[in-house]
C-alpha positions in Angstrom: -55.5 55.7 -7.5 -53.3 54.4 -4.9 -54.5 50.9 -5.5 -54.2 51.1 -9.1 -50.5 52.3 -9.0 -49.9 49.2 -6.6 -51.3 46.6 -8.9 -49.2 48.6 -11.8 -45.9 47.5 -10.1 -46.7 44.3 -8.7 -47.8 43.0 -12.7 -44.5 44.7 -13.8 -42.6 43.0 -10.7 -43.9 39.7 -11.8 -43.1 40.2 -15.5 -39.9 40.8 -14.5 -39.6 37.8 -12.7 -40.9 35.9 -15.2 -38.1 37.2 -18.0 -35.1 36.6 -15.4 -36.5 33.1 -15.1 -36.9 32.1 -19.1 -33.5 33.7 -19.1 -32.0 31.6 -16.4 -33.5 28.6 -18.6 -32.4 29.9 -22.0 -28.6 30.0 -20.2 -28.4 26.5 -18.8 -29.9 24.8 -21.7 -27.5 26.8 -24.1 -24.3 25.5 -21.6 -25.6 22.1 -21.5 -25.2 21.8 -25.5 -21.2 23.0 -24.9 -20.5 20.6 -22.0 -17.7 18.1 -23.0 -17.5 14.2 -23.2 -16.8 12.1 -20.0 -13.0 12.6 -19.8 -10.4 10.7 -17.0 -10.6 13.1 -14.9 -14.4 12.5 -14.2 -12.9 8.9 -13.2 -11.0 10.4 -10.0 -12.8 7.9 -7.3 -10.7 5.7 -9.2 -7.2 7.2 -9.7 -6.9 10.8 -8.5 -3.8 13.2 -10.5 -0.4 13.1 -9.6 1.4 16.2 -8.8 3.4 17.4 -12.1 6.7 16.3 -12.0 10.1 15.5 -13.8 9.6 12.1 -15.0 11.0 9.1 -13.1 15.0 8.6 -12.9 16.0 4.6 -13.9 14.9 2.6 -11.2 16.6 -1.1 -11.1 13.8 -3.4 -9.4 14.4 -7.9 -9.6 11.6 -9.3 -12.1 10.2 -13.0 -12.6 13.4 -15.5 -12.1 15.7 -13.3 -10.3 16.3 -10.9 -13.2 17.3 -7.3 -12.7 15.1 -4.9 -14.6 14.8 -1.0 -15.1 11.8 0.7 -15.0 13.4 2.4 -18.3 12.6 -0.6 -19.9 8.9 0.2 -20.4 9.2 3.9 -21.4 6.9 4.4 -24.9 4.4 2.2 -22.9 1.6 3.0 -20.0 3.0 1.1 -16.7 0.3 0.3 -13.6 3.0 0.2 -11.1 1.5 -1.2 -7.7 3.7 -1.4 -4.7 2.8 -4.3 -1.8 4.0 -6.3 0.7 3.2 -9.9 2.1 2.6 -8.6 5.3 -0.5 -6.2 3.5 -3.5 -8.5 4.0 -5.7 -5.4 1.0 -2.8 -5.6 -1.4 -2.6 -9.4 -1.6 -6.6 -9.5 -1.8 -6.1 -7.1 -5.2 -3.6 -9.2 -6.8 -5.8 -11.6 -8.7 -7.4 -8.7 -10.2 -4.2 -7.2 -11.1 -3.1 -10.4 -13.0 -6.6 -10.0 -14.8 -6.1 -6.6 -15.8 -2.5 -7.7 -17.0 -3.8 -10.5 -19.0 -6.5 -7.8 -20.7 -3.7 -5.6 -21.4 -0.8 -7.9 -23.0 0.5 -6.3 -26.2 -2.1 -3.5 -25.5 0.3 -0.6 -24.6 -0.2 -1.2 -20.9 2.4 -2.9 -18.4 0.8 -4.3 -15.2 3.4 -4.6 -12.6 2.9 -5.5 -8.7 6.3 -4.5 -7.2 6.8 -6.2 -3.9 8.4 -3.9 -1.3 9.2 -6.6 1.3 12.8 -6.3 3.2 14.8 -9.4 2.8 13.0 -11.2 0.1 14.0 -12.6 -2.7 11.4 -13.3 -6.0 11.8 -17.3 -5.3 10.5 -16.1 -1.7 7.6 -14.5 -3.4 7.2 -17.2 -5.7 6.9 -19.6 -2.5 4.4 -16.8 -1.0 2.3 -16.9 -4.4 2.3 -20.6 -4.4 1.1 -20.9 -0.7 -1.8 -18.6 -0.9 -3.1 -19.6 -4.4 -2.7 -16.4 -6.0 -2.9 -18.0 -9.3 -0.9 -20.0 -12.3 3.1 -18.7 -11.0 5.0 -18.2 -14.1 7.2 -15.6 -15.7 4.2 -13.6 -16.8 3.0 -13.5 -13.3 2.1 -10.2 -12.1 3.4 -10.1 -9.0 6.8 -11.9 -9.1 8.6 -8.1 -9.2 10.8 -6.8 -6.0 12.0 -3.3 -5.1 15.4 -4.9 -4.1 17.1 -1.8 -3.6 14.7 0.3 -2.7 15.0 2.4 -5.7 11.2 2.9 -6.1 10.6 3.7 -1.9 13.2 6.0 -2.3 12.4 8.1 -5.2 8.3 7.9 -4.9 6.8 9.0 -1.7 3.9 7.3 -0.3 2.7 6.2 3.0 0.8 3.3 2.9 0.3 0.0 0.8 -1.4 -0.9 -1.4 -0.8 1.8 -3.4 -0.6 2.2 -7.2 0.7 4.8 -9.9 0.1 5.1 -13.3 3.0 6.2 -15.5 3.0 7.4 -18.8 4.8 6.4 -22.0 7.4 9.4 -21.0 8.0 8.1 -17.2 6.1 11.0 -15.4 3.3 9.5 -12.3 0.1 10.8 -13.9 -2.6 9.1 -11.6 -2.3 7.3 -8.1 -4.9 5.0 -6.3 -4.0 4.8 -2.6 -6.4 2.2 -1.4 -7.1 -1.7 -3.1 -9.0 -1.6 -6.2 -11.1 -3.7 -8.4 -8.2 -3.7 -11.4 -10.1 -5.4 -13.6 -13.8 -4.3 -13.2 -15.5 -1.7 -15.5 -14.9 1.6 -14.4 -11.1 1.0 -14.4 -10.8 -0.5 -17.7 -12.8 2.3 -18.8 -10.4 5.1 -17.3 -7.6 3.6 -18.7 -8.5 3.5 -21.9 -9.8 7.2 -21.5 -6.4 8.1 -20.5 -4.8 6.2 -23.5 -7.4 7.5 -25.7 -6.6 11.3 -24.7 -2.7 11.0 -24.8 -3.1 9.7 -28.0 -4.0 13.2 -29.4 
């Protein structure tokens, strides 16, 4: 009798077992149908979120030829702004793919700018710099021929290493920040960026 009741409640143990487990299936597959797209933030290894802040105050920085911009300039667009130095041997091995990524983005929504943070220069100093270490066709529309001359940007953005590289939205709020050199124009990047576009747009 004994050994009857045992094998009683070791069939009904295993039934049990078996109806968590079909349950267990039933749930996951059932979640799987409600999982959403691929969105930016799936993208982080690329650009991780910025803290939520007010957006950006005017910042004054020196563009191609001497002349004095305002980061103002570009609100109702998407600016890449990335900050380095030509002391920064990373950040001037990611400026050819910045000037790629500009190119792919002219009239696009998207402003590519590489702000120099250098002390003492001037932008026909990085112009000469540019020129020297073949960093591509030096024109106006040359990404790189930007300089924080008054520290505006060091002063109201905290960071504590170069390269390093925001991305600010139409409204002039830091939504993403990269703080090591990137492949700007490979793939993945262009990819994320047009996620982010894409899901501002609604």
């Amino acid at each position: 009798m004994q050994t009857k009741f045992q094998n009683v409640v070791i069939i009904a143990g295993l039934t049990a077992v078996a109806v968590a487990v079909l349950a267990a299936l039933w749930f996951w597959n059932d979640r799987s149908r409600t999982i959403p797209e691929q969105s930016a933030s799936s993208f982080s290894y690329v650009m991780e979120p910025y803290p939520e802040l007010p957006p950006l105050p005017p910042l004054k920085i020196a563009g191609p030829e001497g002349k004095e911009l305002n980061l103002d300039d570009f609100r109702g667009s998407y600016v890449l702004l990335n900050l380095w130095a030509t002391w920064c041997a990373p950040c001037i091995e990611e400026l050819p793919s910045l000037q790629n990524l500009k190119e792919h983005y002219e009239g696009k929504g998207l402003e590519v700018l590489a702000v120099s943070v250098d002390r003492e220069k001037a932008v026909e100093d990085l112009s000469n710099f540019l020129k020297m270490h073949d960093l591509g066709r030096v024109g106006p529309d040359h990404v790189a021929l930007y300089h924080d001359f008054q520290d505006d940007i060091q002063k109201a953005i905290a960071f504590n290493g170069l390269p390093v590289t925001f991305l600010i939205g139409p409204d002039g709020r830091i939504l993403y920040q990269a703080k090591k050199p990137q492949e700007w124009d490979s793939e993945e990047i262009i990819k994320f960026l047009e996620s982010v576009q894409k899901a501002k747009a609604y």
